[in-house]
PDB file as gemmi writes it, atoms N, CA and C in Angstrom:
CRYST1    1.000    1.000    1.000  90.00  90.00  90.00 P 1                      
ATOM      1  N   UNK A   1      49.745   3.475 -18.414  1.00  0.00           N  
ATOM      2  CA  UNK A   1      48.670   2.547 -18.732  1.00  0.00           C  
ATOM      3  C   UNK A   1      47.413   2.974 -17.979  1.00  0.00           C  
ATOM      4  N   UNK A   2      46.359   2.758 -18.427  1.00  0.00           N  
ATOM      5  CA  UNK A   2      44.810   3.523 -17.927  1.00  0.00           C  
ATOM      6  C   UNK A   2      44.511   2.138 -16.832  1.00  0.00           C  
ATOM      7  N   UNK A   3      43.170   2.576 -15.990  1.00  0.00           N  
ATOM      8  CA  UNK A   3      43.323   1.875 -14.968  1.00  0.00           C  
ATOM      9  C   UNK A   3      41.850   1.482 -15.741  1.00  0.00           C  
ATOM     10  N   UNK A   4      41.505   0.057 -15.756  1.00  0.00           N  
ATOM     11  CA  UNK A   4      40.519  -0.043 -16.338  1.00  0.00           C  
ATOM     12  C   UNK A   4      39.634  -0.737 -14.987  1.00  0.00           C  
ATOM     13  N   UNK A   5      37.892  -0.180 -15.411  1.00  0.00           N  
ATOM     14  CA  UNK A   5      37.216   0.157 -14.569  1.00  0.00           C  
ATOM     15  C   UNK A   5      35.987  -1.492 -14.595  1.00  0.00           C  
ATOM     16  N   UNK A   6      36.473  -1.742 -15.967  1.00  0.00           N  
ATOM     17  CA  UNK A   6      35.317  -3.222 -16.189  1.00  0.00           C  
ATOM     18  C   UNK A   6      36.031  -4.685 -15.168  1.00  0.00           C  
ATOM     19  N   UNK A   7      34.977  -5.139 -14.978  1.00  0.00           N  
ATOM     20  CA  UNK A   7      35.114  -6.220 -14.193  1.00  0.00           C  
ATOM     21  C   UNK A   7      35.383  -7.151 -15.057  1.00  0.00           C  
ATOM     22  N   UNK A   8      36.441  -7.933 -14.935  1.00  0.00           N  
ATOM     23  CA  UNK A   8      37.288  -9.279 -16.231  1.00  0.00           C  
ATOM     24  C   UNK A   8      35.519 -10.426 -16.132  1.00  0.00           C  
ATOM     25  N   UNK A   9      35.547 -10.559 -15.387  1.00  0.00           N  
ATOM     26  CA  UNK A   9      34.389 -11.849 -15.077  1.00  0.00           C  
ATOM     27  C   UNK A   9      32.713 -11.160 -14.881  1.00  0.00           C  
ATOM     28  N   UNK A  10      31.779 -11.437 -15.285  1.00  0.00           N  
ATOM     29  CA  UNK A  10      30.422 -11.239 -14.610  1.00  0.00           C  
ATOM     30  C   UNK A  10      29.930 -11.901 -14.778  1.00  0.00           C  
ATOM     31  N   UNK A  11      29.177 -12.068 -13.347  1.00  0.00           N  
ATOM     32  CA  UNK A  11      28.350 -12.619 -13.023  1.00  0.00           C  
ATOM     33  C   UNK A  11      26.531 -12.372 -13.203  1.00  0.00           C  
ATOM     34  N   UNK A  12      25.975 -12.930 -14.154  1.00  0.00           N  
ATOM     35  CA  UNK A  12      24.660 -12.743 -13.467  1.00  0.00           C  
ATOM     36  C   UNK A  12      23.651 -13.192 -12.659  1.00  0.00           C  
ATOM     37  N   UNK A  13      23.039 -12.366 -12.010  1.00  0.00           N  
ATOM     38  CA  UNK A  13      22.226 -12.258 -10.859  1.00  0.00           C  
ATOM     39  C   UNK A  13      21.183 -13.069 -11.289  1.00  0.00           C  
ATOM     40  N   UNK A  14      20.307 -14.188 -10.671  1.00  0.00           N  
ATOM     41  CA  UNK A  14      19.315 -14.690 -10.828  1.00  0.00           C  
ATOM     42  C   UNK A  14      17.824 -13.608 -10.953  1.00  0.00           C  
ATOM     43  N   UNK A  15      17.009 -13.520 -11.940  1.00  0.00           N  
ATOM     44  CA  UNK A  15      15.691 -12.844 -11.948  1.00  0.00           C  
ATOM     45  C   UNK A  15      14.330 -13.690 -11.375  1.00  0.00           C  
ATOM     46  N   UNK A  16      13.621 -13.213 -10.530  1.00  0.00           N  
ATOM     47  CA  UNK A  16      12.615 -13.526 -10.283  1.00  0.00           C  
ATOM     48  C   UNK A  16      11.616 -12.949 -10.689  1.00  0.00           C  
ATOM     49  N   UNK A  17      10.389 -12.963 -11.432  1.00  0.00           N  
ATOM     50  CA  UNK A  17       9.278 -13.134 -12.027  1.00  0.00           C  
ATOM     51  C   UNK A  17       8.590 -12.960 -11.110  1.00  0.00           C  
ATOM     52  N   UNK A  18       8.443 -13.159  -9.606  1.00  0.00           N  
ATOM     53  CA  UNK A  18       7.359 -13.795  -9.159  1.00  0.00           C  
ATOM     54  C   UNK A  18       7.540 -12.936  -8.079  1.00  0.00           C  
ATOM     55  N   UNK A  19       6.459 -12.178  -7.276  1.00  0.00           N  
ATOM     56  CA  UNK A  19       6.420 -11.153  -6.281  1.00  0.00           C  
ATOM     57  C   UNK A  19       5.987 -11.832  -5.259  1.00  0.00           C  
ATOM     58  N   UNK A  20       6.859 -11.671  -3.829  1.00  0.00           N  
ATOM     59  CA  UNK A  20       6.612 -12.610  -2.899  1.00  0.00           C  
ATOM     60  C   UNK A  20       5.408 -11.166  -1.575  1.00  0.00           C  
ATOM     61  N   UNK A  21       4.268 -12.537  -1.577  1.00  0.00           N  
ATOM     62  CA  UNK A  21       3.230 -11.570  -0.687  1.00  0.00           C  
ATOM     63  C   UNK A  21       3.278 -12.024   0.442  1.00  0.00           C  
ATOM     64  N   UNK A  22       2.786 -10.764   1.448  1.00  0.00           N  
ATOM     65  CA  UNK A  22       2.492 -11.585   2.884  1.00  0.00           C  
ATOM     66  C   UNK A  22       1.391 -12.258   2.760  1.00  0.00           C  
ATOM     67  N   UNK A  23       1.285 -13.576   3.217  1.00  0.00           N  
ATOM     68  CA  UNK A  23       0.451 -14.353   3.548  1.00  0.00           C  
ATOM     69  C   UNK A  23      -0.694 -14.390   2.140  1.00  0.00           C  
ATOM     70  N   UNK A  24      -2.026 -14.560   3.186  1.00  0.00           N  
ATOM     71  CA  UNK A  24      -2.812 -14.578   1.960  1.00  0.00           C  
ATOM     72  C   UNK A  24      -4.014 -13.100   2.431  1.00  0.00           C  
ATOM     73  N   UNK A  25      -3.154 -12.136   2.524  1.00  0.00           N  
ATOM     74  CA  UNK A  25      -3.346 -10.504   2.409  1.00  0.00           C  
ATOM     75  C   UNK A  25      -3.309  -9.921   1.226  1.00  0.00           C  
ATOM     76  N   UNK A  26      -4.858  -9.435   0.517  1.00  0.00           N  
ATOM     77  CA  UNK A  26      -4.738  -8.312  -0.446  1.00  0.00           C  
ATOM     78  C   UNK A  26      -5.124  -6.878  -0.104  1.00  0.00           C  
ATOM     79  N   UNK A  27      -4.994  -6.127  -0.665  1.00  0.00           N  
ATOM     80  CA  UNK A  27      -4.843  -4.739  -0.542  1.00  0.00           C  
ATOM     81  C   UNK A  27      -6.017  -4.560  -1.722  1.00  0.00           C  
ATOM     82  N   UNK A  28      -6.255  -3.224  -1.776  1.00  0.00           N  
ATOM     83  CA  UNK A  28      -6.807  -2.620  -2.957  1.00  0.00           C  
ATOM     84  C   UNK A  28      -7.201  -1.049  -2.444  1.00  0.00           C  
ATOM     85  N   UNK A  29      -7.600  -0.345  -3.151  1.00  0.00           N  
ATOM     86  CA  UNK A  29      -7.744   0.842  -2.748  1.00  0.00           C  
ATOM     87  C   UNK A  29      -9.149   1.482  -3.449  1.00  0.00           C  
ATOM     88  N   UNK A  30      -9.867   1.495  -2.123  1.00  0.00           N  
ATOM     89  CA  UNK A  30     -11.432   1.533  -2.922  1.00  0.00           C  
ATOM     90  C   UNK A  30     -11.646   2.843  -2.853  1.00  0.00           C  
ATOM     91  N   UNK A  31     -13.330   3.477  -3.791  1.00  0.00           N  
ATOM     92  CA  UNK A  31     -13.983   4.359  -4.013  1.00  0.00           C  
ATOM     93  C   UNK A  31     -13.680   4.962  -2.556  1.00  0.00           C  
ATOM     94  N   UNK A  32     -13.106   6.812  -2.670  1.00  0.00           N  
ATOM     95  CA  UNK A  32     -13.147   7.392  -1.791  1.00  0.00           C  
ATOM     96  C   UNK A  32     -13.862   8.947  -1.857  1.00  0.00           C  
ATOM     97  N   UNK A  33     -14.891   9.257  -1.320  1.00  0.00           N  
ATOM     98  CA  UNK A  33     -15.249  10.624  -1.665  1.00  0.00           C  
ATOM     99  C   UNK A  33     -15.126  11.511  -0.357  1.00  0.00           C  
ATOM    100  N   UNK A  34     -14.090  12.663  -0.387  1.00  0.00           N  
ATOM    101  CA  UNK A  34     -13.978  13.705   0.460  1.00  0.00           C  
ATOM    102  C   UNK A  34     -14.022  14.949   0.705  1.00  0.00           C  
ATOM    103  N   UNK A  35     -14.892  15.486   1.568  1.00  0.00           N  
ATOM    104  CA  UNK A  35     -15.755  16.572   1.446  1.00  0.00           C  
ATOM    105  C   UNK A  35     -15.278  17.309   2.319  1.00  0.00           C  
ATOM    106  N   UNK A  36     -14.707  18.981   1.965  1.00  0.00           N  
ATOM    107  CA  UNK A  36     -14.631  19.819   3.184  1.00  0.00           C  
ATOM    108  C   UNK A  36     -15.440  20.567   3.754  1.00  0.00           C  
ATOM    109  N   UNK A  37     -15.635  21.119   4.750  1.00  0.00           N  
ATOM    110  CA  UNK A  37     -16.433  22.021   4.879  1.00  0.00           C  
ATOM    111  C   UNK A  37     -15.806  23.216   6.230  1.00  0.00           C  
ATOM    112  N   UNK A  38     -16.307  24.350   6.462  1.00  0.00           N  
ATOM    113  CA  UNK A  38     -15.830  25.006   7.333  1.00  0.00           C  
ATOM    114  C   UNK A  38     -15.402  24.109   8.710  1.00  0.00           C  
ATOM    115  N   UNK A  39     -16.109  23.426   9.228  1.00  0.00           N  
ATOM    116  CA  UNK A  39     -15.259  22.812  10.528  1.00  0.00           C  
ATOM    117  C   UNK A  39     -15.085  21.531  10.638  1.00  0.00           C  
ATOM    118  N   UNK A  40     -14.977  20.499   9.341  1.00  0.00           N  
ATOM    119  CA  UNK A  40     -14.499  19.273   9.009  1.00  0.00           C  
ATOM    120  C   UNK A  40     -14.390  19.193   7.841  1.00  0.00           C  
ATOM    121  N   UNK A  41     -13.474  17.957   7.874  1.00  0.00           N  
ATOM    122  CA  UNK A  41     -12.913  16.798   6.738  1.00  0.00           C  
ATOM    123  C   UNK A  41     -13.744  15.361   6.877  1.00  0.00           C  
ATOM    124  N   UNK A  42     -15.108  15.447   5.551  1.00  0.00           N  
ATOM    125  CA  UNK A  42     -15.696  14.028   5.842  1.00  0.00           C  
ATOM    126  C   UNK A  42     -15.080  13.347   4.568  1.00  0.00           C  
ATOM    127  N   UNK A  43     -14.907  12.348   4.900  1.00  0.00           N  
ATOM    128  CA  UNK A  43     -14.328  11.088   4.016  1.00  0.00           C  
ATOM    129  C   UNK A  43     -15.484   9.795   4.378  1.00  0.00           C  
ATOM    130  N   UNK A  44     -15.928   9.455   2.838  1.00  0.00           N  
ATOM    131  CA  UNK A  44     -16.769   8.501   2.527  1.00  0.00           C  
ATOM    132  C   UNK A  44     -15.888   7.342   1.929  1.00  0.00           C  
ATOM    133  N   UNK A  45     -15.678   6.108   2.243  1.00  0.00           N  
ATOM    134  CA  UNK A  45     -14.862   4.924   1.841  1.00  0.00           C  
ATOM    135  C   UNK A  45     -16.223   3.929   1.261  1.00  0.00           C  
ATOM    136  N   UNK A  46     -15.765   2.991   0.391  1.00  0.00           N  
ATOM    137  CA  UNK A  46     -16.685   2.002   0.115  1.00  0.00           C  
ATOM    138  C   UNK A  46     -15.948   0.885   0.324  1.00  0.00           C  
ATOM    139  N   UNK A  47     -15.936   0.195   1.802  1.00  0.00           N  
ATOM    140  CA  UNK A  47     -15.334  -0.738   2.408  1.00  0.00           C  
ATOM    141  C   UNK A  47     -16.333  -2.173   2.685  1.00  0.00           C  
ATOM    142  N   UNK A  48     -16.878  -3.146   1.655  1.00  0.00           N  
ATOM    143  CA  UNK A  48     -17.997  -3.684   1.271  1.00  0.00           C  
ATOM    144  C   UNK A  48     -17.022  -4.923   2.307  1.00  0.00           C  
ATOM    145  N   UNK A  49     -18.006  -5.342   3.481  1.00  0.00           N  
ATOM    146  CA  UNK A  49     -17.467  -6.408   4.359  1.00  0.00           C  
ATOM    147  C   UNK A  49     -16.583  -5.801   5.306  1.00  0.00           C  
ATOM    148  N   UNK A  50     -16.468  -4.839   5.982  1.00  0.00           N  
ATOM    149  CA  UNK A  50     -15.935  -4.330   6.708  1.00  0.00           C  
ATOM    150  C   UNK A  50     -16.681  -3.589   7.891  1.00  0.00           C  
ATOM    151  N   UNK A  51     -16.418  -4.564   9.219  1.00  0.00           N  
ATOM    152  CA  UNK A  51     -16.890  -3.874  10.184  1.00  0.00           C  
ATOM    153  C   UNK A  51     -16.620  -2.573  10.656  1.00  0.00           C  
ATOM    154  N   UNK A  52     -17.508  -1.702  11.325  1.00  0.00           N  
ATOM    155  CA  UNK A  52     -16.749  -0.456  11.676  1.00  0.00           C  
ATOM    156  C   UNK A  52     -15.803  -0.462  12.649  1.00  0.00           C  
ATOM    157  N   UNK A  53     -15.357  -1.608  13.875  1.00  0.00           N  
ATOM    158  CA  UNK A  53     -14.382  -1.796  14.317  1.00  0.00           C  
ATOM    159  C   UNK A  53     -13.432  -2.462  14.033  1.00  0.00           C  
ATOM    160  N   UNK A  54     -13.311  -2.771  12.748  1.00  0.00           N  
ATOM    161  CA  UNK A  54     -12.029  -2.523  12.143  1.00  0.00           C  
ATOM    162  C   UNK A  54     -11.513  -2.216  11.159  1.00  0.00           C  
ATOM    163  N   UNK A  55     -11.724  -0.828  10.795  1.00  0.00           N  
ATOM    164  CA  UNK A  55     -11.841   0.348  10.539  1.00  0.00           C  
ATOM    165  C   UNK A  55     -10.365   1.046  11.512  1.00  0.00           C  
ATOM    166  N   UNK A  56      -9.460   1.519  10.777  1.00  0.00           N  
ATOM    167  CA  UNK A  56      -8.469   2.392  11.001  1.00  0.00           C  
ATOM    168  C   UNK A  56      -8.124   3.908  10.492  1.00  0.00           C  
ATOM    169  N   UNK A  57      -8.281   4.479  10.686  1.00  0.00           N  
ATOM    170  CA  UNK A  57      -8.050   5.558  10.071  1.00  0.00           C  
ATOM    171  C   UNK A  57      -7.309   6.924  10.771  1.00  0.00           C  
ATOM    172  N   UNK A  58      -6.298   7.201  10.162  1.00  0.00           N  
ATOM    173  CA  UNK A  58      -5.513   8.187  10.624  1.00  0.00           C  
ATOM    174  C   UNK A  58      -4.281   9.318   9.548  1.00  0.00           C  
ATOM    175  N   UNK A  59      -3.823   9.990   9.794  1.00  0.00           N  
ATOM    176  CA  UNK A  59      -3.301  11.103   9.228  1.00  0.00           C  
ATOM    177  C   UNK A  59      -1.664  11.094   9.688  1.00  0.00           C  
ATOM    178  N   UNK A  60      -1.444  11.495   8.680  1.00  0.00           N  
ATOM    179  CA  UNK A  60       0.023  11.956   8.902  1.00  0.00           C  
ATOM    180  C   UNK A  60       0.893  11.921   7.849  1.00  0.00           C  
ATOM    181  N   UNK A  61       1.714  13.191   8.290  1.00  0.00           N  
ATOM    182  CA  UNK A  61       2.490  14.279   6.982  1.00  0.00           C  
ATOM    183  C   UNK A  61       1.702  14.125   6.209  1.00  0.00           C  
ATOM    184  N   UNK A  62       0.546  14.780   6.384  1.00  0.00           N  
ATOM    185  CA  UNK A  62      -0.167  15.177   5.653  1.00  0.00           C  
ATOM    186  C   UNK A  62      -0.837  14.589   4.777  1.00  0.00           C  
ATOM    187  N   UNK A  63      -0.989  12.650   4.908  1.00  0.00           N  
ATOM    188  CA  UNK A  63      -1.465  11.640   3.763  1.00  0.00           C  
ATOM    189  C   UNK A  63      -2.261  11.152   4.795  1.00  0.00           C  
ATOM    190  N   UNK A  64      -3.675  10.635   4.303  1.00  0.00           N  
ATOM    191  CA  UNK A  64      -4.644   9.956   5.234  1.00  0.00           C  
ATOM    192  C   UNK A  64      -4.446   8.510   4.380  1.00  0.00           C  
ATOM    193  N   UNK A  65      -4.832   7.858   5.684  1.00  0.00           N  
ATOM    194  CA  UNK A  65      -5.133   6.292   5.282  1.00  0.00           C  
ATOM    195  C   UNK A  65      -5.616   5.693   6.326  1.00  0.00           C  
ATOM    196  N   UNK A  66      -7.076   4.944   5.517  1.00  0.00           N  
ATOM    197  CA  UNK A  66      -7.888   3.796   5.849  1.00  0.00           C  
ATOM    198  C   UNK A  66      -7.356   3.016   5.571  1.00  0.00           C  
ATOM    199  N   UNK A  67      -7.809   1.961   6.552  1.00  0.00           N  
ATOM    200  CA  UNK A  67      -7.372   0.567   6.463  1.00  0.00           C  
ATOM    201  C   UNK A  67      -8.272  -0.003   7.714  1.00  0.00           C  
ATOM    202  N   UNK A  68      -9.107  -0.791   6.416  1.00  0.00           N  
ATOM    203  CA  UNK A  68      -9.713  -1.729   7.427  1.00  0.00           C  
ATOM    204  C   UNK A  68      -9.793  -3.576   6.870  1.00  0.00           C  
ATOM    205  N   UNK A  69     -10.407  -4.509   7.684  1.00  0.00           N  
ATOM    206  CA  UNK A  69      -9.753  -5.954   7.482  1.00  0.00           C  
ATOM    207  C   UNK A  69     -11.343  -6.452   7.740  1.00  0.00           C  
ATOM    208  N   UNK A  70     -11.179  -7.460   6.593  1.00  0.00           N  
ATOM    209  CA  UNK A  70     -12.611  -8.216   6.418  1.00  0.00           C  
ATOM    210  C   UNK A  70     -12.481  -9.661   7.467  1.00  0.00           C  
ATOM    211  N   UNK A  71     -13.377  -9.957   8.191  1.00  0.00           N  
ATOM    212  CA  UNK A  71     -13.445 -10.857   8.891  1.00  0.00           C  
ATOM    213  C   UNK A  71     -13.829 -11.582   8.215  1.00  0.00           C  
ATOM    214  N   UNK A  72     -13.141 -13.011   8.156  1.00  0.00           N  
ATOM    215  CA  UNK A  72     -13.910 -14.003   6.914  1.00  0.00           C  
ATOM    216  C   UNK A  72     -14.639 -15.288   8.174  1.00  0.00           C  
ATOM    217  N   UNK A  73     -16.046 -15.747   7.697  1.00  0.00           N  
ATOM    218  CA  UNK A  73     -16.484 -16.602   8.875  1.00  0.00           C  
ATOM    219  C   UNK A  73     -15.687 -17.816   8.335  1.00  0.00           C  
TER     220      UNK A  73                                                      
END                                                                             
């Protein structure tokens, strides 16, 4: 007799619709223009409400990323 591999009963799993966010944090990924030249890498961001201290920016394996956070008054 074959050993059968289907489950007698299933169950299904509840679906959610609805994507759970942190807080009330959005993301987006704005206009970036980057320019090489013999002894730099300039990167132009369009970060509209964003102070320059807070402003993050750093490298690694080889992927850069900004990230900076709008102070709301």
């Amino acid at each position: 007799m074959a050993e059968s591999t289907v489950p007698t009963e299933y169950q299904a799993k509840p679906v959610s619709n609805r994507e759970d966010l942190r807080g009330d944090e959005r993301y987006l990924a704005p206009p970036v223009d980057i320019y090489e030249t013999k002894e730099e890498l300039i990167a132009i961001a369009d970060l509209p409400g964003v102070d320059k201290e807070n402003i993050n920016v750093r490298v690694e394996n080889d992927e850069l990323t900004i990230e900076g956070k709008v102070r709301h008054a």
